[in-house]
N, C-alpha and C positions, 0 to 999 in steps of 0.2 A: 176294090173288088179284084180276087183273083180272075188268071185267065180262063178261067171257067165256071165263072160269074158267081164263086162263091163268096160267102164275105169274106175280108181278108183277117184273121186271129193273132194273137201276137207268136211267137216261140215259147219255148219254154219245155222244162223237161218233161217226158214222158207221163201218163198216170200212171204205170207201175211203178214209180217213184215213190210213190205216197207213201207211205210209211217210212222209207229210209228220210224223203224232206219235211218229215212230222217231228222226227227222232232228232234231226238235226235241229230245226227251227224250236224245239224244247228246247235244247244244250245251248243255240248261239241263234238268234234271231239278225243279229245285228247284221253276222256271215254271210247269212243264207241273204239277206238284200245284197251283200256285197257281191257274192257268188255271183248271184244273178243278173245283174248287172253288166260283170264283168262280161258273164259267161254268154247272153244273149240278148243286149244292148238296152237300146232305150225303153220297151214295150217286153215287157214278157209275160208267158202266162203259167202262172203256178196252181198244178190241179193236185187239191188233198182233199181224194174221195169223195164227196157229193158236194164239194165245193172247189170251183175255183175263184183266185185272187188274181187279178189283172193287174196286174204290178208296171206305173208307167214313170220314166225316170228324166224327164227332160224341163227346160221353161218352158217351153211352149204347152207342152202337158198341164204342170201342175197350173197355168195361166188359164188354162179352157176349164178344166175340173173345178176350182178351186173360187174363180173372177168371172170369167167370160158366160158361163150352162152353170153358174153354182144351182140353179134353181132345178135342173134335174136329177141333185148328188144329195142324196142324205148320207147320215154319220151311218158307220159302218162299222166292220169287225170290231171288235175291239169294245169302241163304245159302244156297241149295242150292250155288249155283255156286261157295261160297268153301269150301266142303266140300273140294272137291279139294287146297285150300291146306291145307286147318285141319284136313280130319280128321273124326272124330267125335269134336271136343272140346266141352266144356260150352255153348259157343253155338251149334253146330248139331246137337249128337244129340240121340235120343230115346226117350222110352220107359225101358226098366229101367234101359238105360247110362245115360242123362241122370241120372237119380235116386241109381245108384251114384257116377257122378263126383260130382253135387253134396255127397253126404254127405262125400266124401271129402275135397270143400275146403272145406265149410262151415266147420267149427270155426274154419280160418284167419282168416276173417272176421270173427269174436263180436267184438261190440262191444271186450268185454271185453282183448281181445287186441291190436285196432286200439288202444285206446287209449292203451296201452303202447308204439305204435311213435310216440307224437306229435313225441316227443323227435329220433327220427331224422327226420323230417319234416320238423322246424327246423332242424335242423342242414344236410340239403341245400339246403332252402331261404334259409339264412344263408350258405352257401359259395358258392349262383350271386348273392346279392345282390352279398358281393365280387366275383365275375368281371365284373357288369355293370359296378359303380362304376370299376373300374380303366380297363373301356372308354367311360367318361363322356366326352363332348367328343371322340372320336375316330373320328367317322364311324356309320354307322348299323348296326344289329346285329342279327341276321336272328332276332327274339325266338318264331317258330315254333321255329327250330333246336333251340333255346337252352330251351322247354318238352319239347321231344322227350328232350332229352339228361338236364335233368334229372327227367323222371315216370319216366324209363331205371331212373336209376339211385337213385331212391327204392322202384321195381317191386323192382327187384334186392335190398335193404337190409332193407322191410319185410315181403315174400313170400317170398321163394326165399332168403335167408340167403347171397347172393351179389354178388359187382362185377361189372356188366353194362357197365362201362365197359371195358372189354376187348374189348366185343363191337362194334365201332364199324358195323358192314354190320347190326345188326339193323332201325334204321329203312327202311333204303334197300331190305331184303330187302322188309318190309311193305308199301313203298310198289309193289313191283312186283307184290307177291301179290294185293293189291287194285284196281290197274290189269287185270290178267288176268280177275279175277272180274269186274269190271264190265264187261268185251269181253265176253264170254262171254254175261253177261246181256244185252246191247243188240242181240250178234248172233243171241239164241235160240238159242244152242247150236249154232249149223251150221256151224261150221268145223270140222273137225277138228284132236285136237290133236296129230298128226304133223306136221302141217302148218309148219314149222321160221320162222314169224313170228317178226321181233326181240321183240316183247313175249312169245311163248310161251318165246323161249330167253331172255328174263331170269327169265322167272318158274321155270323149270327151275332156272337158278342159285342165286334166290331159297329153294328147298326144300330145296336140297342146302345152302345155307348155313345154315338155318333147324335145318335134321338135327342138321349140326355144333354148334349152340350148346345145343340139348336134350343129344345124348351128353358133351355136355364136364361140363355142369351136373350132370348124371345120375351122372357119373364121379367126381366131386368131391366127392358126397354118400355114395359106395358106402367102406363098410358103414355102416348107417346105423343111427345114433346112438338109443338110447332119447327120451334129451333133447329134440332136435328136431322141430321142429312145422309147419316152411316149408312148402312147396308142393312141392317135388323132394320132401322126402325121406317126405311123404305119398303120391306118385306112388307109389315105389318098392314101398313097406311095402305100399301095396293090391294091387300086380299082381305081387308076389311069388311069388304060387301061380299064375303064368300058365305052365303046363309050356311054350310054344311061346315063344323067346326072339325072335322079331321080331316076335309080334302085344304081347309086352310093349313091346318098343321104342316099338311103334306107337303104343299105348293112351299110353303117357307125350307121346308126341312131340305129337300131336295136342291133348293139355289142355296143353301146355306153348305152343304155339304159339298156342294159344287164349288164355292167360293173357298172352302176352308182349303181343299185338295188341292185345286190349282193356286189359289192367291199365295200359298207357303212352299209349296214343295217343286215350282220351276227355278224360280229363284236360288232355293238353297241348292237344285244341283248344280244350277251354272256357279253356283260360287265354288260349290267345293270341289268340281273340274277347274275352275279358275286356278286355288291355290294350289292342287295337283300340277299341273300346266306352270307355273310359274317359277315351281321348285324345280320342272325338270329345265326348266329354261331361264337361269338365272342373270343373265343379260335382259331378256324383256322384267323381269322383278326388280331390278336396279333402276332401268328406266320409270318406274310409274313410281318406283322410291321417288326419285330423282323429283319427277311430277306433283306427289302433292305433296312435299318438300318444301317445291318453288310455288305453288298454286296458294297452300294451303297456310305453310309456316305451322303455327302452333295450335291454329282453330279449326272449329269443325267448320265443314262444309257447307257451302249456302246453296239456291237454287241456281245464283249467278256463277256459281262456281263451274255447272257441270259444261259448259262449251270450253270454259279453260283448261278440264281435264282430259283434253282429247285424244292423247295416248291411249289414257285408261279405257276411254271411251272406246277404240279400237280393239282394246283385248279383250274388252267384253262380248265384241262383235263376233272376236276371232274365235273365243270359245264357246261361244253359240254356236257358229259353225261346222265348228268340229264336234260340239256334243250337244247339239242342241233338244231344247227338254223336250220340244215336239216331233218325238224323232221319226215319226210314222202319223199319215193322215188317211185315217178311211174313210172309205163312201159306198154308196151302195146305190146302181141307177136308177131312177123311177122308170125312164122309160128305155128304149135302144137307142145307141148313140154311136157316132165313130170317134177314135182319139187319138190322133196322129197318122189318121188311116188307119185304124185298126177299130174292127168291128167290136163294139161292147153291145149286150143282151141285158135288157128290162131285168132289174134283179141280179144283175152281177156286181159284184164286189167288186172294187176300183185301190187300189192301192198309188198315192203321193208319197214317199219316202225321202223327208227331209236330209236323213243320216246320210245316204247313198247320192241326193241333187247336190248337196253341199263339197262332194267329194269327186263330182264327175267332170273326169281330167278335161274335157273340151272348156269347160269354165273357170277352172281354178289349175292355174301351174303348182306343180307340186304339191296335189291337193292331200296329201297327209301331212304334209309339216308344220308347224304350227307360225304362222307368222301374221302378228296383227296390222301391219305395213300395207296387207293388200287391202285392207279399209281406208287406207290414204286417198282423199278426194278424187285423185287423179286416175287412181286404180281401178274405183268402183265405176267411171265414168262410162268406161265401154261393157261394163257386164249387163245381162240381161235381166233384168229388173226380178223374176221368180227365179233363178239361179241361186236364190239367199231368202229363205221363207223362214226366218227360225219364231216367227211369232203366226206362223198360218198366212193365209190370202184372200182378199176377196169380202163377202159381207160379214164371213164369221171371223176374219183379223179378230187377234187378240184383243182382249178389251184392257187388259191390264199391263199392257206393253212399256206405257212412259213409269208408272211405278216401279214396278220390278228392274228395269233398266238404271232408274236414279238410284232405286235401293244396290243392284249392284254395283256400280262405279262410287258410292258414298263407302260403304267396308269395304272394296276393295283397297282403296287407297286410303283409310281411316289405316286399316294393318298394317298395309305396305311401309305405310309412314314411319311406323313403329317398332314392328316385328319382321321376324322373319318366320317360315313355317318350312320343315322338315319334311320329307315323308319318313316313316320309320323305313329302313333298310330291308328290313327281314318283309314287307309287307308288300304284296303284289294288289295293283291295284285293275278292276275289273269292272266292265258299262253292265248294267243291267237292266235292258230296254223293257221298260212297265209301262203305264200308261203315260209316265214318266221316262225318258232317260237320265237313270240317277248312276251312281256309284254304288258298285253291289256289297252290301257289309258297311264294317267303319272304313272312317279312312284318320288312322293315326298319324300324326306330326305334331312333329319337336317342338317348340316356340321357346326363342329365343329374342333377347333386346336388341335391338340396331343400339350401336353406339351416339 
């Protein structure tokens, strides 16, 4: 409480702001966390127009929000608005559903189970090494595409027990579903969505094509097998006794949709900030050569492999870090609360910002440089355990963390082994913080043969 026993608020600029931090946060979202941070410390509060974002930037913050009162924070900006795309699947619902899907996919997950898929992991990973090498010395190669296609079709292999190569409009459907959400969020919801805008009628397309690749998957799996353990044919088996055959549809469609967006698209951007990062830092790319070199020799990778690749293992960390896919966490309070000493309101939006904790100088020396060294046992011993959230915290922890992690450290050091990767010269490369933080556009590079 202030001295005059009011609640105590964060800072933050002005409301006549609002439009000029509308206008910005359009252009550079990434900025405007950065700005603000910079500009008015750990807690700030950003008001645009009949909303304000309570933006809080510390461990101890994102530990209370996130771990400690997760039970008074639902999902917020952002995903409310991708709700309309997704659904009530595992990363926007809440409550009993949230808890029934999670059980339902948990199992897939177990360690135990990931571990067994290592083998198919190498193997996609060894089949786009051939696709790069054969386009060695022939022009530059759009190596976003090329992580999209294949996180695709490892998603496909190791979860759902299907080829999602077939499905070529799944990326492009994403990419529109996630452009729509973020309209949505920047315009506060005031458009309507009658309103027949070209991005509205892509993202229409978008759902209806999105339908189609749940019912086909869905179809493929029917009658389903004791045996099987995927992710479809867990859908099925749980909403069996759903007597209403479209809210099953529904309940599938929505965690299917959910799984396709994230199980593919975290992944491929940490990769392809990874070989971004490694072209500009060609000393750490020699080392993790160097790594599964000696780790590896001339075979793919095992599951005993990944503690031997502990280098790799740290650049994966490192570029999480610094671009990691969760780069923003909303919430929104059920009821009033305080967060660091600062008064939050029933119904206020709460803002965790991975991008901006990951970078804040009290935790990290020299927190834009890239160096995956500070993940050295010895380094991380004194950091504060939420100072490093690039998979979330707390009961909604990522669920697909040990996968996506072996799937990155197995191509990155499958290429490294082999290849080198370029960035083209002429090409400026750019974050484009979506529900995602990906790389905005392609991202072309050279490939060329290591000797």
């Amino acid at each position: 409480m202030r001295p005059d026993g009011a609640p105590r608020v964060p800072p933050g600029p002005s409301r006549w702001s609002t439009l000029s931090l509308l206008s910005r946060m359009a252009r550079d979202r990434l900025e405007v966390m950065t700005w603000a941070s910079a500009r008015y410390g750990d807690a700030v509060r950003l008001r645009l127009g009949p909303k304000t974002l309570n933006f809080f930037n510390n461990p101890e913050h994102a530990k209370y929000v996130l771990a400690d009162n997760a039970g008074n924070y639902l999902k917020g900006i952002g995903l409310v608005h991708a709700r309309r795309a997704l659904g009530d699947g595992l990363l926007t619902s809440e409550g009993e559903l949230w808890k029934t899907q999670r059980k339902t996919i948990q199992p897939t997950f177990q360690p135990r189970r990931i571990s067994k898929q290592a083998g198919t992991i190498a193997e996609e990973a060894a089949a786009m090494v051939d696709r790069l090498r054969a386009r060695a010395d022939s022009g530059p190669v759009d190596v976003r595409h090329e992580m999209t296609e294949l996180t695709l079709g490892i998603l496909g292999r190791t979860l759902l027990d299907a080829d999602l190569t077939e499905f070529q409009s799944i990326g492009e459907s994403f990419e529109h579903v996630q452009d729509q959400a973020i309209f949505e969020m920047m315009s506060l919801s005031t458009v309507p969505h009658w309103i027949p805008l070209p991005g509205q009628l892509r993202f229409r397309r978008a759902q209806r094509d999105l339908q189609h690749v749940v019912d086909t998957l869905v179809a493929d799996k029917a009658p389903v097998s004791a045996e099987r353990d995927d992710v479809v044919s867990r859908l099925i088996e749980a909403t069996k006794s759903e007597s209403d055959p479209q809210v099953r549809r529904t309940r599938i469609r929505d965690e299917m949709n959910t799984l396709l967006l994230a199980g593919h698209e975290t992944t491929a951007s940490t990769l392809s900030w990874t070989f971004y990062l490694l072209d500009k830092h060609p000393e750490v790319a020699e080392r993790v050569h160097a790594e599964a070199v000696e780790v590896l020799g001339d075979r793919l990778p095992t599951h005993d492999d990944l503690k031997k690749l502990s280098y790799t293992t740290m650049v994966v960390q490192e570029v999480m870090r610094l671009y990691s896919p969760v780069w923003i966490i909303p919430r929104i309070a059920r009821e009033a609360d305080t967060i660091g000493g600062f008064h939050v309101k029933a119904g206020a939006d709460v803002l965790i910002c991975p991008y901006t904790l990951h970078r804040h100088p009290d935790y990290w020396d020299h927190p834009t440089k890239f160096d995956p060294e500070r993940f050295l046992p010895e380094n991380v011993a004194g950091r504060p355990r939420y100072a490093y959230i690039p998979f979330g915290a707390g009961p909604r922890f990522c669920i697909g963390n040990t996968l996506g992690t072996m799937e990155a450290i197995f191509v990155i050091a499958l290429i490294a082994r082999e290849l080198r990767l370029s960035l083209d010269p002429d090409h400026k490369v750019v974050g484009e913080p979506m529900l995602t933080l990906r790389i905005s556009g392609e991202l072309p590079m050279h490939i060329t043969k290591r000797d």
